[in-house]
N, C-alpha and C positions, 0 to 999 in steps of 0.2 A: 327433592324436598321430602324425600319418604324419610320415617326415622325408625328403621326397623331395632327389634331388640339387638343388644349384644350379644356375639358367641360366649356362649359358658365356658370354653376354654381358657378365657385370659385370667375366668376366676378362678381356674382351678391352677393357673399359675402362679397367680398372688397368693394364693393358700399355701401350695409346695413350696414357692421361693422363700418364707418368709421377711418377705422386704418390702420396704414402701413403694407406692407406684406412683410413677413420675406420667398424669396421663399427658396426650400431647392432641387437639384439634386440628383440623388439618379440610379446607374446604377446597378442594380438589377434583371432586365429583363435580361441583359447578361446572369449572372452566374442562373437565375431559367426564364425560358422563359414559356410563356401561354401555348405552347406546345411543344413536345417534350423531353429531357432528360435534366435533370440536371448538371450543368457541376463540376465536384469537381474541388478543389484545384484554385478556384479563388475569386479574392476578391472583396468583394461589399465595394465600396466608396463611401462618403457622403458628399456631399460639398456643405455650408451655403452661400447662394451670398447676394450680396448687397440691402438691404431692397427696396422695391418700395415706397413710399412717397403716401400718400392718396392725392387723386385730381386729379385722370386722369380719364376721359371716359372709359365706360367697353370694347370697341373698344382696344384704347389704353394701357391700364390694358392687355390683353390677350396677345395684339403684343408681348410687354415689357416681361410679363412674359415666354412666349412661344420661343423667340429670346435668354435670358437669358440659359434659363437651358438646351435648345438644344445646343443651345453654349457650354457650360459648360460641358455636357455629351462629347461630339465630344473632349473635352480635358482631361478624365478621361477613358473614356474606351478603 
């Protein structure tokens, strides 16, 4: 349940790529955690959100992205 910040590297790839970014959720940590046991018998979901549009500040790019899929996790797991 930790929700630490984003690496600043994926914003400094939406800056270089120029292209929209397609983010994608993914609650996986649940069922296989950094440490600890494994948990059987649950299910990893994956869920595609709505593109981000090239042209924002890597600032803004992070907020957006980081707001999004925390959001989204908190309604899948």
């Amino acid at each position: 349940h930790e929700r630490p910040p984003f690496k600043k590297g994926v914003a400094r790839i939406y800056e270089d790529l120029k292209i929209n970014c397609l983010p994608i959720a993914i609650n996986s940590g649940i069922v296989w955690p950094k440490s600890g046991k494994k948990k059987t018998n649950q299910e990893i979901k994956i869920s595609i959100l709505k593109p981000i549009q090239i042209g924002l500040n890597k600032n803004e790019f992070l907020n957006i992205l980081e707001k999004n899929i925390y959001q989204e996790l908190d309604k899948i797991n």
